[in-house]
VOGU-3710 file (C-alpha; in Angstrom, 3 decimals, decimal comma):
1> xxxxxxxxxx> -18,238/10,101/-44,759  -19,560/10,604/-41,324  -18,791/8,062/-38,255  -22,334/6,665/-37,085  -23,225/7,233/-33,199  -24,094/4,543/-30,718  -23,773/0,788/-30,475  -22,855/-1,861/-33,431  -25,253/-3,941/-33,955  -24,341/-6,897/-33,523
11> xxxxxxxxxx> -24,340/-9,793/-35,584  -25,718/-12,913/-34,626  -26,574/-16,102/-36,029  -30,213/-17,269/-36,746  -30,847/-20,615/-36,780  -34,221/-22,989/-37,379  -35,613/-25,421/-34,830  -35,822/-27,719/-37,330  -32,484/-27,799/-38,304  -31,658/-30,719/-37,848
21> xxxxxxxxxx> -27,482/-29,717/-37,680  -28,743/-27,399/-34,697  -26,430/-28,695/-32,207  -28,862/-28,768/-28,636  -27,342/-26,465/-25,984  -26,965/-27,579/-22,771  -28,119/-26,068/-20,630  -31,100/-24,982/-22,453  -33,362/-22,004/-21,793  -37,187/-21,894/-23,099
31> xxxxxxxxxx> -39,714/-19,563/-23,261  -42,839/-20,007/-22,081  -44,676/-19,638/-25,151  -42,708/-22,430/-26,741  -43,438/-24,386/-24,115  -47,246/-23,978/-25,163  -46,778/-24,438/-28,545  -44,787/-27,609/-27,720  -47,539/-29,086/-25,841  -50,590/-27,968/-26,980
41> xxxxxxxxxx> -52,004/-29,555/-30,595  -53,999/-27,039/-31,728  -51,518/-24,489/-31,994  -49,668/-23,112/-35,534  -46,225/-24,334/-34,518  -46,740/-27,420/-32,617  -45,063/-30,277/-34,795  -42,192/-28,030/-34,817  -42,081/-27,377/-31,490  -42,327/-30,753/-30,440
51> xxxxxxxxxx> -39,920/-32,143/-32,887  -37,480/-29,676/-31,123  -38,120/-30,979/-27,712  -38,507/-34,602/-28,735  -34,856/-34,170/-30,058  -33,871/-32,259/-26,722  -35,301/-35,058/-24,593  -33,318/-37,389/-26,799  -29,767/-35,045/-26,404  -30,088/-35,698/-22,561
61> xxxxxxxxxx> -30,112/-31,379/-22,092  -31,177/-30,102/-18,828  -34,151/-27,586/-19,145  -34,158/-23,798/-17,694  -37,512/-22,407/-17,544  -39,457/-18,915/-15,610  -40,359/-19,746/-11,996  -44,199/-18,209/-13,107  -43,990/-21,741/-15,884  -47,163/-22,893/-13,821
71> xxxxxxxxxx> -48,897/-19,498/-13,809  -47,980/-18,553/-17,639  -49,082/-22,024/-18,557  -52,670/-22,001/-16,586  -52,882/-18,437/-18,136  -52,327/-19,482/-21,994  -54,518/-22,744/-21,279  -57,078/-20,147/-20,457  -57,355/-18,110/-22,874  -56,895/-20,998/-25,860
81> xxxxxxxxxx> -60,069/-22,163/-23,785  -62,017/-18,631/-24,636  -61,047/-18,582/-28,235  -62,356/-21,739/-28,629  -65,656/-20,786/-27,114  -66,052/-17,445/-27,611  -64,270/-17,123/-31,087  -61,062/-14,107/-31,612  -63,202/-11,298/-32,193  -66,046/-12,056/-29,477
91> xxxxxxxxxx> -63,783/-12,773/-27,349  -61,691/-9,387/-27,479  -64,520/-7,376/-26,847  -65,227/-9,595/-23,675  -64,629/-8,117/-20,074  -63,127/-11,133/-18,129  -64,913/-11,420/-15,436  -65,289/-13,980/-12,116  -68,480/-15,492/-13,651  -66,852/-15,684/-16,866
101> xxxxxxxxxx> -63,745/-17,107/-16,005  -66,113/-19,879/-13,554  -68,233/-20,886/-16,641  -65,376/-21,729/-18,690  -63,691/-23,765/-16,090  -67,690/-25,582/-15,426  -68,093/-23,991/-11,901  -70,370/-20,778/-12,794  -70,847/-18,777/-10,033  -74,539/-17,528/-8,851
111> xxxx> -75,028/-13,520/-9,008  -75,600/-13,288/-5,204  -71,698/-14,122/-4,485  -70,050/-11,652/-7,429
//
């Protein structure tokens, strides 16, 4: 039988969030879009998510996050805020532009400064 080229994969373990023999890490690193799920209701995985970081809080584990957290964050914010106006499929065929992106936040610009 032939040897196979390149890298082992390697084997790792998989484990659920709500697990509730997940040890916590500490320190522990989380992704931005976690972070969204965790916080915002209206998304798929948000019970989940912030059963997870309820139980963090409660482990005393320090948090590692992106330094862009407060630019992903406004930038996921936004565009939850266009689905819910403008609906998925609207929305995609949508060119973002300044006026757009004023009206949704309620300060709509006039067409002589665009």
């Amino acid at each position: 039988m032939a040897q196979s080229r390149g890298r082992h994969v390697a084997t790792r373990g998989v484990y659920a969030i709500e697990d509730r023999a997940l040890l916590v890490p500490d320190p522990l690193a989380l992704d931005t879009s976690f972070i969204v799920e965790a916080l915002i209701e209206t998304q798929r995985h948000h019970a989940s998510c912030r059963d997870f970081l309820d139980r963090v809080a409660d482990a005393g584990a320090t948090l590692v996050t992106s330094d862009l957290l407060a630019v992903e964050l406004a930038e996921a914010v936004f565009a939850i805020a266009l689905k819910a106006r403008w609906g998925r499929v609207a929305l995609a065929r949508r060119l973002l532009t300044a006026r757009s992106r004023g009206s949704i936040l309620g300060t709509p610009r006039s067409p002589a400064r665009d």
